[in-house]
C-alpha positions in Angstrom: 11.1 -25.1 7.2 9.6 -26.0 10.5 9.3 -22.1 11.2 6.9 -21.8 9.0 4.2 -22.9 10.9 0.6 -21.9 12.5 0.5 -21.7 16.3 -2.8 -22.5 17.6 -3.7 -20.2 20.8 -7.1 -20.7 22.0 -9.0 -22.6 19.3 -7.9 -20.3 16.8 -4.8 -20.4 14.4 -1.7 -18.1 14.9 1.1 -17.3 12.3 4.5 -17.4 14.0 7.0 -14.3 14.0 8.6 -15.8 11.4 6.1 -16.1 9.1 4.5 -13.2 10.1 7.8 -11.9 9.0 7.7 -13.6 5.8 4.7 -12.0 4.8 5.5 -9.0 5.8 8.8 -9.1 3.6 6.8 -10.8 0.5 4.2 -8.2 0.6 6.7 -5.2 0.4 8.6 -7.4 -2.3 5.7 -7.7 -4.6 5.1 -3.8 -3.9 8.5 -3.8 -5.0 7.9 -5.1 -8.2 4.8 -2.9 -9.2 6.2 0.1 -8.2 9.1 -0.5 -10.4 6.7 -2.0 -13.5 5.0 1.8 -12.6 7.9 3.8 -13.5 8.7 1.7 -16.7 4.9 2.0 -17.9 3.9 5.0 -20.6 0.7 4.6 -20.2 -1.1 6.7 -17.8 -4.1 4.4 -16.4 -1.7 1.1 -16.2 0.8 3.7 -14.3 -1.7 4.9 -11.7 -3.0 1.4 -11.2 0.5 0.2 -10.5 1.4 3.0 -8.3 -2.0 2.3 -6.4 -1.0 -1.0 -5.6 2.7 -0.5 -5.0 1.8 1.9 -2.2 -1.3 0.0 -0.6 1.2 -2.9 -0.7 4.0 -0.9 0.6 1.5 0.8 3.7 0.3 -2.5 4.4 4.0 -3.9 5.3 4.8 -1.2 7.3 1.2 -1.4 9.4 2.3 -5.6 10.1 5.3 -4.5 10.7 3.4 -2.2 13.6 1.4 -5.2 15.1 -2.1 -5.2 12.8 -3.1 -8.9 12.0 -3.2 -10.0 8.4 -6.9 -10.5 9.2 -7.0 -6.5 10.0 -5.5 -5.6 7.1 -8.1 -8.0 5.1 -10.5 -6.0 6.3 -13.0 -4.4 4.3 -12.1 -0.8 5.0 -8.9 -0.9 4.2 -9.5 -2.9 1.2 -7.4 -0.8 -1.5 -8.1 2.0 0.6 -4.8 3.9 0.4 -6.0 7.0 2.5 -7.1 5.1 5.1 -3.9 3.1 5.5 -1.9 6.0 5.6 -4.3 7.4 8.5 -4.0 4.3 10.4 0.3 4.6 9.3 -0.2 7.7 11.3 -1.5 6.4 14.1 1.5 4.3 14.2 4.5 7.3 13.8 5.0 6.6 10.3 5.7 10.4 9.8 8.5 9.6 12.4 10.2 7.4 9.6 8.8 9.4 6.7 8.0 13.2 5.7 4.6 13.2 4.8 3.3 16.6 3.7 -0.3 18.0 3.7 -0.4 18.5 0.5 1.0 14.9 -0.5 -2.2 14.1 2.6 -4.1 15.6 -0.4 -3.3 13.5 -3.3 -3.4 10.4 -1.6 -6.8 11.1 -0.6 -7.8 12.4 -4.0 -6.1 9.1 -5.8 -7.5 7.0 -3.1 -10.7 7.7 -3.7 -10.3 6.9 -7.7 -7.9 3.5 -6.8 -10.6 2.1 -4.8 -13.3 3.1 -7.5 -11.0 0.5 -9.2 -11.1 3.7 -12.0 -7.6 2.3 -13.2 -8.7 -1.4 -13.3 -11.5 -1.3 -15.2 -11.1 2.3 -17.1 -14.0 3.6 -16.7 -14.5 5.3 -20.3 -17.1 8.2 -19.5 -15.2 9.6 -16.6 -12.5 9.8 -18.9 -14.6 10.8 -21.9 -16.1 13.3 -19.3 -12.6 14.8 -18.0 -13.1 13.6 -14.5 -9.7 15.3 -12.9 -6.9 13.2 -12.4 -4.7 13.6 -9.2 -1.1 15.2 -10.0 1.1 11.7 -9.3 4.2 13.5 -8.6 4.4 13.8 -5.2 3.1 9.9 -5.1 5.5 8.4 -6.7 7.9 10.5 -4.8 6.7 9.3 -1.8 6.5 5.3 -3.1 10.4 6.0 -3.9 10.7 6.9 -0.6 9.0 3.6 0.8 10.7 1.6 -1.6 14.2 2.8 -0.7 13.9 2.7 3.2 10.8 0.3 4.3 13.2 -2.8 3.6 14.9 -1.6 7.2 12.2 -1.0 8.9 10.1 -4.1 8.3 12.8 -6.5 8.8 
């Protein structure tokens, strides 16, 4: 239990490895859990908003695996922002743990820009009333699969 503890470095407070590690593990658990909700769901907004948050969960674990702070991550522009996390992922060699395709580049950037709209959350009723196009998840939930199956390894 003692492991579980602050550090303070120069006036300001530090988590230790281990709970840095906890974190870590917690946040790809809970990404876990929604990702598997996701694939259990019918319906197709609940779906996409699980999914959203399985793999901003999922990219998140793997960046604090990489060194970014919990307070980085917090940060506004990544806030929900899948595309942006998977950018920074790249930044990082995450395609040297993972095959990330242009054209699955393409519907994470596409979704992204609807998940952080929070279009799933709140269902938005005109764009749907509207038609507003809705990205092709395939290849997404391929690639959360993919993150669910092999980050538990590499974030450990």
């Amino acid at each position: 239990m003692a492991r579980i503890v602050n550090l303070k470095t120069k006036g300001k407070m530090k988590l230790s490895s281990y709970s840095l590690r906890v974190y870590r593990v917690g946040m790809y658990a809970y990404g876990h859990e929604f990702y598997y909700i996701a694939l259990k769901t019918k319906r197709s907004p609940v779906k996409s908003y699980l999914l959203g948050h399985a793999l901003e969960l999922f990219l998140k674990s793997y960046l604090m695996k990489k060194g970014l702070s919990v307070k980085q991550l917090k940060n506004h522009s990544f806030s929900h922002n899948i595309d942006l996390l998977l950018k920074e992922s790249f930044k990082h060699n995450i395609e040297g743990c993972f095959h990330i395709s242009n054209d699955l580049k393409a519907d994470i950037a596409s979704f992204s820009k609807l998940y952080v709209a929070k279009n799933y959350e709140y269902f938005p009723i005109l764009a749907w009333i509207f038609g507003q196009q809705q990205p092709n998840t395939v290849r997404l939930f391929r690639f959360a699969k993919q993150l669910d199956k092999n980050l538990p390894a590499i974030i450990k």
